[in-house]
N, C-alpha and C positions, 0 to 999 in steps of 0.2 A: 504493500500500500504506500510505503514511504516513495520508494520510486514512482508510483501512478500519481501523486500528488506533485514532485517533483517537475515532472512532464505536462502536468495541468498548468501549473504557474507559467511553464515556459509560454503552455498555448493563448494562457491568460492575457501575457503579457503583447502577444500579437494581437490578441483581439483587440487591445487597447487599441493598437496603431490602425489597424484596418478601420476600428468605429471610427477614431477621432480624424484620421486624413482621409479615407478613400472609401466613407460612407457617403451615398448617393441617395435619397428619397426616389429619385426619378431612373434609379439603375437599371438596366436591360444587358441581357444576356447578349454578346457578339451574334447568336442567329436569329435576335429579332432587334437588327442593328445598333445596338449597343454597346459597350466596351468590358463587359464584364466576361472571362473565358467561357465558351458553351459549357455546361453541364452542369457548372457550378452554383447553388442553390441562393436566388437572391437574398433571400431575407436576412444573411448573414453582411450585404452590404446594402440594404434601403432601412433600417433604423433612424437614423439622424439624416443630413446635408453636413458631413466633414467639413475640414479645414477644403481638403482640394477643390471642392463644389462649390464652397464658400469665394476661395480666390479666382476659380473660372469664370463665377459670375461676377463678380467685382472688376475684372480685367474687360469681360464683354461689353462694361457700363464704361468705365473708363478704362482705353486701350493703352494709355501712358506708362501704365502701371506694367507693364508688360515689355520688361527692361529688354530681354533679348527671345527672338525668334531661333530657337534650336533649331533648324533645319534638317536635321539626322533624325529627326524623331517622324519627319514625314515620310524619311525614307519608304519602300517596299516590301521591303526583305529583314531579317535581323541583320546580315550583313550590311544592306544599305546604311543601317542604321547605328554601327556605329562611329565614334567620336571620338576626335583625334588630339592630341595635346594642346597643339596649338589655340582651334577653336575653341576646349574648354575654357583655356587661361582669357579669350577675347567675348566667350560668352559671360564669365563673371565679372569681367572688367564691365560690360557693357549693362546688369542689373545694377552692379553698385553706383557709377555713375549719373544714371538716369532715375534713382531714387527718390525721393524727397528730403531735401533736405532736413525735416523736423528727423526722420528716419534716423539721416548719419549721426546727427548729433546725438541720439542715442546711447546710453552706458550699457546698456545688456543687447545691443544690438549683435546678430551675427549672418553667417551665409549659413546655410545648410543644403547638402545636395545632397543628391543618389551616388552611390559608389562608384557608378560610370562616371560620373563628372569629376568626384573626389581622384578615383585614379588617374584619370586625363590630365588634370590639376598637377598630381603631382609628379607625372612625368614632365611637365614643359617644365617645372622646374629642375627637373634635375638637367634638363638638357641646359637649360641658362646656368646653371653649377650654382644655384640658390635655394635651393631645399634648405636647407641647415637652417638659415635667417628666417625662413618661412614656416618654422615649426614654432607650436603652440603648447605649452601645459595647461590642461582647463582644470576648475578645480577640483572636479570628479575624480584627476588622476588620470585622466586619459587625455590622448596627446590629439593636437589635431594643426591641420597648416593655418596661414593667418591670408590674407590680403588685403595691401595697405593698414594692417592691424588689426584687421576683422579676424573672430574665429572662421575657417572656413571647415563644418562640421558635417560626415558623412553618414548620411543614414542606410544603412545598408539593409533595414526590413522595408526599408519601400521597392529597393530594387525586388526584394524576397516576392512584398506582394503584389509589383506592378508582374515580376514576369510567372507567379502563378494565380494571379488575377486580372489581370489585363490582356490577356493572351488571343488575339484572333486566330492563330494557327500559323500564321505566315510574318506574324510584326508582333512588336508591343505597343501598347499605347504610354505614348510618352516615357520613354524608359530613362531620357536624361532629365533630369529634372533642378534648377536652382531656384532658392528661393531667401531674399535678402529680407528681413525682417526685426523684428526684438521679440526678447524672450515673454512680457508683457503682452504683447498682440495676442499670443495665442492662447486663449482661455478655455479653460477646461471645467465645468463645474460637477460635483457629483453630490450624493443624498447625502452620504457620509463618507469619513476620511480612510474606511475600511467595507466602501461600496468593493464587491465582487470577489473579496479577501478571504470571506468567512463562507466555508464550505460545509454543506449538509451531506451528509453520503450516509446512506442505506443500503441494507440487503433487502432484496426483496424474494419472497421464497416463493412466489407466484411465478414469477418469469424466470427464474432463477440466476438475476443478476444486480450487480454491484452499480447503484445509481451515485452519481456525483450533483450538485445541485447548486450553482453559488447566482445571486439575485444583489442588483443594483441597479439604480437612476445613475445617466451623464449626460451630458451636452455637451460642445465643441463650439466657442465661438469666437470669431473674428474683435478682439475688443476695440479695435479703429482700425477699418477695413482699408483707409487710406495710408497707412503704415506699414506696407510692401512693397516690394517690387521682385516681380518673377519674372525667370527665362525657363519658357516653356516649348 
């Protein structure tokens, strides 16, 4: 049981990321033209409108905020679609720049990408032979690169859930992904401070199996939606 609880927490902990970025209200499966991989059972991604539904429609109202156009993510193919050192390093040059200024001035401001973009990142630096200056300790303990002093921090369960949730068969949807922001914007609220933590588990001699059960309220919300800017 120690180890089924173990493996729980892990998949707890995805659920997290999938509810709060890449819940959709309005989600459809890729065979009835939608972005979510066929087979895959929506109600695990229409609970809320996420952060990422939250920012596409934010972007569609005002396009400004829409620091750089990835172009590899339109690609065809997964090969089409990947991203080369160079244009990561000119894609995040080109979100932080076109920012808003209240944004920069920001203290807990930072980048966050997908690991596609983090690795790209951090080969163009090595090729300029400036890694080293460009590395960051955050206070977690975990390391991360900077630009112009920004943390620039890699999220690598979004690559997890774009390429086993996002998946047409032939592409991903959006698999690079930057997003320039502060740690403030992105609001998370829950019922309690131990929503989804405290698990109920039973035998049940009827079906003759082991039930797990854990219950919580959350939302996801933009706390000033004019306080980004993504390259998508």
């Amino acid at each position: 049981m120690n180890i089924v609880i173990e493996v729980l927490e892990r998949s707890i902990m995805d659920f997290w990321y999938r509810l709060f970025w890449f819940n959709d209200k309005d989600a459809k499966n890729v065979t009835d033209s939608g972005i979510i991989t066929g087979g895959l059972d929506l109600k695990f991604f229409t609970i809320i409108d996420g952060f990422w539904k939250q920012i596409t429609t934010q972007v569609t109202a005002n396009p400004s905020q829409r620091g750089a156009i990835i172009t590899e993510n339109a690609g065809a193919s997964y090969a089409a679609q990947k991203l080369t050192p160079d244009k990561a390093k000119e894609y995040i040059q080109s979100v932080v720049f076109s920012a808003p200024l209240l944004l920069r001035q920001q203290s807990d401001k930072f980048i966050l990408v997908t690991q596609s973009v983090y690795d790209a990142y951090q080969q163009s630096l090595m090729d300029a032979c400036c890694l080293e200056s460009a590395r960051l300790a955050l206070l977690n303990g975990m390391e991360a690169l900077s630009f112009n002093g920004i943390p620039v921090i890699a999220m690598p369960i979004w690559d997890k859930i774009i390429a086993t949730a996002e998946d047409t068969g032939t592409k991903l949807n959006n698999p690079h992904r930057i997003l320039f922001t502060s740690k403030s914007v992105l609001g998370i609220g829950v019922d309690a401070i131990d929503s989804f933590e405290k698990m109920r588990i039973w035998y049940e001699y009827k079906d003759r199996v082991v039930y797990v059960e854990l219950m919580g309220r959350a939302d996801a919300k933009l706390t000033n939606p004019d306080l980004f800017s993504v390259g998508i």
